[in-house]
C-alpha positions in Angstrom: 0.2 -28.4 48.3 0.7 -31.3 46.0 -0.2 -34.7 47.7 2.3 -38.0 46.2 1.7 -41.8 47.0 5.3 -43.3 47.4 5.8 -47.0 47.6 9.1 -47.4 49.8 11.0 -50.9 49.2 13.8 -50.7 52.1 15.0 -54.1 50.6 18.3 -55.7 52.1 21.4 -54.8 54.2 21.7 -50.9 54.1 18.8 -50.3 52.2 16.8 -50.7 55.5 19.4 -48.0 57.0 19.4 -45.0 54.4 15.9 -45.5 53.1 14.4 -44.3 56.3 16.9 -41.1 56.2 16.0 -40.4 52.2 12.4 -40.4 53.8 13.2 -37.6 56.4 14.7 -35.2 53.9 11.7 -35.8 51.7 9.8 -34.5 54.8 12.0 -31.9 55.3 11.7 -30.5 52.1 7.7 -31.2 51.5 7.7 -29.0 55.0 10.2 -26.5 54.2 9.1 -25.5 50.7 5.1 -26.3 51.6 4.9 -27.8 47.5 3.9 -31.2 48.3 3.3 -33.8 50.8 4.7 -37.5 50.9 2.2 -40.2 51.8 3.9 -43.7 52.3 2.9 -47.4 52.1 5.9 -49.4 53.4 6.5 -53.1 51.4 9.0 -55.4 53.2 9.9 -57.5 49.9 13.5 -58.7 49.6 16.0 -61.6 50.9 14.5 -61.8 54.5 10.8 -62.3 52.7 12.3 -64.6 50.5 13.8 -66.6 53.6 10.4 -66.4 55.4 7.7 -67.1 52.2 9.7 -68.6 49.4 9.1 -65.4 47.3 11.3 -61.8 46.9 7.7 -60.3 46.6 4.1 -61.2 46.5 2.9 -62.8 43.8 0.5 -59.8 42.9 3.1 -56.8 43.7 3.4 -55.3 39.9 -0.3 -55.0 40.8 0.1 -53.4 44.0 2.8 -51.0 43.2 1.4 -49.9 39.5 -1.2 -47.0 41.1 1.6 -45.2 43.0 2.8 -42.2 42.0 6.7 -43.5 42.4 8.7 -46.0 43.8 12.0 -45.4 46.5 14.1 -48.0 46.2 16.6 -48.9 48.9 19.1 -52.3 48.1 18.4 -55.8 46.6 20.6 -58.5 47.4 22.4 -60.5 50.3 24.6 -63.6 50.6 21.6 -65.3 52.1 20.3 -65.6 49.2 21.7 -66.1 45.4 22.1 -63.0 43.6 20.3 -64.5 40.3 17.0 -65.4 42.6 17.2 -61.7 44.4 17.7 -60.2 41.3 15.2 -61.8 39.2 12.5 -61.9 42.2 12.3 -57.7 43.0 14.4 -55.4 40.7 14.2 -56.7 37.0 10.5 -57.7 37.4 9.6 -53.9 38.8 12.0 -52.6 35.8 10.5 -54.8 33.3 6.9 -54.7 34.4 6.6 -51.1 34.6 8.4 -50.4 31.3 11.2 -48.8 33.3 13.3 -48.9 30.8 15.7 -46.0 31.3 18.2 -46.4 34.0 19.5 -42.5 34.6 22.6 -42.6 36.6 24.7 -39.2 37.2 28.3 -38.8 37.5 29.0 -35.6 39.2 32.2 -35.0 41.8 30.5 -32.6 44.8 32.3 -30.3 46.4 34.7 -31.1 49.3 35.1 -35.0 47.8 38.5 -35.8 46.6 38.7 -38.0 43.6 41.3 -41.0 43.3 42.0 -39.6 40.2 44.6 -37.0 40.6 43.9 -33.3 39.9 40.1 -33.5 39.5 38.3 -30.9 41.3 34.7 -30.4 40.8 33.1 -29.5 37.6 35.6 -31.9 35.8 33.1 -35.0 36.1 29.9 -34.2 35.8 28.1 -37.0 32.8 25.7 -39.0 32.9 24.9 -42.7 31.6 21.9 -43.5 30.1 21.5 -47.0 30.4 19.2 -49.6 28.4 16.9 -51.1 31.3 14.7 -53.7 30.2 16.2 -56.4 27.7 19.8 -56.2 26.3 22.1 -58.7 28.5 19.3 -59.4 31.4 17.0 -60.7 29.3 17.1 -63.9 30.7 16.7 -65.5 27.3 18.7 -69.0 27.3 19.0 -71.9 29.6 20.8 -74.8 31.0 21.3 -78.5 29.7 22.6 -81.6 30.6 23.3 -80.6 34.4 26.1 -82.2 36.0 27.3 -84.0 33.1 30.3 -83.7 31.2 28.6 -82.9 28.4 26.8 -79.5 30.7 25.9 -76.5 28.5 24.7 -73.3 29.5 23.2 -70.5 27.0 23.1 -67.1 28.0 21.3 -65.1 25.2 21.4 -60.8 24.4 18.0 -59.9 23.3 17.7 -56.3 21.4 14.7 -55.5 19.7 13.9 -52.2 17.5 11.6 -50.6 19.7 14.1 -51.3 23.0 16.9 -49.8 21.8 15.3 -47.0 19.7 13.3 -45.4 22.5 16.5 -45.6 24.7 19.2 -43.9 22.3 16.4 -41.1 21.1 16.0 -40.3 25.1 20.0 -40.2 25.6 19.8 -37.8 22.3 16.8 -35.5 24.3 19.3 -35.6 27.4 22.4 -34.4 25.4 20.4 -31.7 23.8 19.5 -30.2 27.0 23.1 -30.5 28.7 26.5 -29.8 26.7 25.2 -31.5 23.2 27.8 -34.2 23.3 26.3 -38.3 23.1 28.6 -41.3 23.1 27.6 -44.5 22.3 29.1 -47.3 24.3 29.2 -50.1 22.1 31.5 -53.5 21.4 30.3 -54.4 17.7 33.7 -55.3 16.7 33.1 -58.4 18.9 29.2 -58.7 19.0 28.4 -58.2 15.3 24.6 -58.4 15.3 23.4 -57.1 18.4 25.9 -54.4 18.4 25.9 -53.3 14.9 22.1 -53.6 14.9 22.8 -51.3 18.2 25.3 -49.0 16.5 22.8 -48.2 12.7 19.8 -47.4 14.9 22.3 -44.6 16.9 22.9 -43.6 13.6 19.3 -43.4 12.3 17.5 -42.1 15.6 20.9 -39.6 15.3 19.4 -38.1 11.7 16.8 -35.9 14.1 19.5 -34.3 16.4 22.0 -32.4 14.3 23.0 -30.2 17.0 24.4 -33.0 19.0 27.8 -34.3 18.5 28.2 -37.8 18.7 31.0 -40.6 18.9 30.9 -44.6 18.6 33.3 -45.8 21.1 34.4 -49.7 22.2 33.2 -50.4 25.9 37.4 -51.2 26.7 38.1 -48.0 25.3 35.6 -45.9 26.5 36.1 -47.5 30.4 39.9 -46.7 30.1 38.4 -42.6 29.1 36.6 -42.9 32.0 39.4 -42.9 34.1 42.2 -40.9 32.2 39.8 -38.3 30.3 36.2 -38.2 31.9 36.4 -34.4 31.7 35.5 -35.4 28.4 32.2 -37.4 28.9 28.7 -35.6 29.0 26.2 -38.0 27.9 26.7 -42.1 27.6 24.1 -44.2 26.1 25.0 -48.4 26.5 23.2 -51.5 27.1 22.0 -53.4 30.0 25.3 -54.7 30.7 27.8 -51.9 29.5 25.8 -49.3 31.6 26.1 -51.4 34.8 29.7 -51.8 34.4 30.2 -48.3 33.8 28.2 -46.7 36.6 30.1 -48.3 39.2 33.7 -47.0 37.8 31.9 -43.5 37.5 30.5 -43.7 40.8 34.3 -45.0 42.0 35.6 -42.1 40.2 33.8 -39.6 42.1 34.6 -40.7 45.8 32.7 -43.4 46.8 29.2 -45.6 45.2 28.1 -44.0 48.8 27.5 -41.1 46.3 25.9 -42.9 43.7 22.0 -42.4 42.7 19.7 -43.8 39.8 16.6 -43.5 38.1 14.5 -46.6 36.4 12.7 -44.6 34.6 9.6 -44.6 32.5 9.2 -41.5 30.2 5.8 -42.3 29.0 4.8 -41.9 32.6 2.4 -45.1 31.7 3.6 -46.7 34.9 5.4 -45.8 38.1 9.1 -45.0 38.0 11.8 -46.3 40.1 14.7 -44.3 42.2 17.6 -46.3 44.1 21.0 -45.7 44.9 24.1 -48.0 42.8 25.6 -48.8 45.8 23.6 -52.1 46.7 23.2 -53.6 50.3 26.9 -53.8 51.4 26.7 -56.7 53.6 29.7 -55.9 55.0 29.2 -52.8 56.8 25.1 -53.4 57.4 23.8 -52.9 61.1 27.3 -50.6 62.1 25.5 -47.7 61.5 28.1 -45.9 58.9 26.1 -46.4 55.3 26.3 -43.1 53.6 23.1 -41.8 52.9 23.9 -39.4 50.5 22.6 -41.6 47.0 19.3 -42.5 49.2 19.1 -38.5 49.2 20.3 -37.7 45.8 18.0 -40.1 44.5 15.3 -38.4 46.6 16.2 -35.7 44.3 16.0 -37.1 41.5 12.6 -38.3 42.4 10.8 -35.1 42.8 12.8 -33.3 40.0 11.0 -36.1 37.9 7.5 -35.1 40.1 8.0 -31.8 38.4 9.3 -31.0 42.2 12.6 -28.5 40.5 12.5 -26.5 43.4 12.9 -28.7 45.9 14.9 -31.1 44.0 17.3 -28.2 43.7 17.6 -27.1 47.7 18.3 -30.8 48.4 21.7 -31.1 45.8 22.3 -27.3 47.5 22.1 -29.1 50.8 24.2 -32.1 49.7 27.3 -30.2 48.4 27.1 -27.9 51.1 27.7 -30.4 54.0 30.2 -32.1 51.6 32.0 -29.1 50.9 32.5 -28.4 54.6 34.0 -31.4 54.9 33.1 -31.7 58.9 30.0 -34.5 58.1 31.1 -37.7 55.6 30.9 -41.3 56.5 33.8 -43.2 56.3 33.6 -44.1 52.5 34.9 -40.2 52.2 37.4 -40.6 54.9 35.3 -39.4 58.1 34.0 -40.5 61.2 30.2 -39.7 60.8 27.1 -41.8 61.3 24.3 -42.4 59.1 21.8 -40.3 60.6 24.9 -37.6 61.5 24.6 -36.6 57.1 21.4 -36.5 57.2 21.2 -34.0 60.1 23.4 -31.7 58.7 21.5 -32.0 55.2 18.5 -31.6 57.0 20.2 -28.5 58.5 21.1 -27.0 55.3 17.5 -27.3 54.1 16.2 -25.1 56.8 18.9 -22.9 56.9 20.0 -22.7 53.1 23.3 -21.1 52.1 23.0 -18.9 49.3 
């Protein structure tokens, strides 16, 4: 039995509800399978931390979190606290800090989960958007001048270097070589003609090495409009810091619900730690009723161990996942039902034990 050492970040709003149920299935499956065993050290960073010490975490957490195995990642944000300073205090310094500059984010419509696109049934989304983690838009790079005045400017500047967008594009080539062979590259270089057509010759280049996959160049407009009227059509998408995050919510809204919606920060190297959390944030709104939807806590779960080298398991929990959502009888009210939290991850639970074949 293989032994991990998870850092767990419940974080804000619903990320204190559906971390703890991402935890059980982990258990489940650890106990079920009898591959590995979970061993958790719990960190209570985020908004109410900031409230009480003045910091989202402690000054020394890169330090902290960079000898565990992987990081579980529950929500950042709340409207106690300004997104820019929740942002920039827990998520992009983990991301940047550790090199965690993939951001996998899956696009698949499970079973039982009825699009608001008319006619999809599974199988007819199922892509994946690679997205550039560490610099692009969220750089941070610019500033603020003359406050209050008139004469007020503020700067907000892209940063792209070689090596950042490079090592992003050749992994979103890797990823569409193993899956249908079929890479798009979300781009706006019409508009933005140095970052973005320094962006688009390196997809070209780093392209040279991967014949076998078929590739197009496509405006961020256009290519959100395919999202909703062709995404039948989409396998892999590679974008920036910004196009990525804009496009993982609609591909998350196209499947059902961003209840359903997981994520990797990844580091390939494996140099330091990588990050799972689900896209759907803290959802102020529906936080303490009880009703979060678990299911991208879980699926990110999955994701984890697949990326331990954990297939096995990985596998019986997206079994589990689209079995309870193709009965139907188990969904939160995202999906139109009447469950609880802790009602999904029952039933997952009970598909783990008792697996359908």
């Amino acid at each position: 039995m293989r032994d991990y050492h998870v850092a767990v970040i419940p974080g804000d709003g619903i990320g204190q509800e559906v971390t703890p149920e991402g935890v059980r299935v982990l258990d489940e499956v650890g106990r079920v399978t009898g591959a590995f065993k979970m061993h958790y050290d719990y960190f209570p960073w985020g908004c109410e931390y900031y409230l009480k010490t003045g910091k989202m975490m402690d000054d020394d957490g890169l330090k902290v979190l960079r000898d565990f195995d992987i990081i579980y990642f529950g929500a950042v944000g709340f409207p106690s606290v300004p997104d820019h300073i929740s942002l920039r205090g827990l998520r992009l310094p983990i991301c940047q800090g550790f090199e965690q500059y993939v951001c996998l984010r899956p696009s698949l419509l499970l079973p039982g989960i009825a699009s608001p696109l008319a006619g999809k049934k599974p199988g007819d989304i199922d892509f994946v958007v690679v997205r550039e983690n560490t610099e692009g838009e969220y750089s941070g790079a610019g500033g603020r001048a003359h406050r209050g005045l008139p004469i007020e400017v503020a700067i907000e500047t892209s940063v792209f270097t070689r090596v950042g967008v490079e090592r992003v594009i050749r992994y979103a080539y890797q990823l569409a070589q193993s899956r249908r062979k079929k890479l798009i590259n979300a781009t706006k270089s019409n508009a933005q003609q140095h970052s973005l057509t320094f962006w688009d010759e390196i997809f070209v280049e780093v392209g040279k090495a991967f014949p076998q996959v078929q590739t197009e160049r496509v405006l961020i407009d256009a290519l959100s409009a395919r999202f909703v009227l062709r995404p039948e059509s989409l396998d892999v998408v590679v974008g920036s810091n910004l196009f990525g995050d804009i496009l993982t919510d609609l591909g998350g809204a196209i499947c059902g619900s961003l209840g359903l919606a997981a994520s990797g920060n990844i580091n390939p190297e494996r140099d330091y730690p990588s990050m799972f959390e689900p896209v759907h944030g803290s959802a102020p709104d529906i936080f303490g009723k009880g009703i979060a939807n678990p299911i991208a806590m879980i699926w990110c779960g999955a994701m984890m161990i697949d990326f331990l080298g954990e297939k096995p398991g990985a596998e019986l929990m997206m079994r589990a996942i689209k079995a309870v959502t193709a009965e139907g009888k188990t969904l939160t009210p995202d999906l139109g039902g009447v469950a609880k939290t802790k009602d999904v991850t029952d039933a997952i639970i009970g598909k783990i034990r008792h697996p359908v074949s």
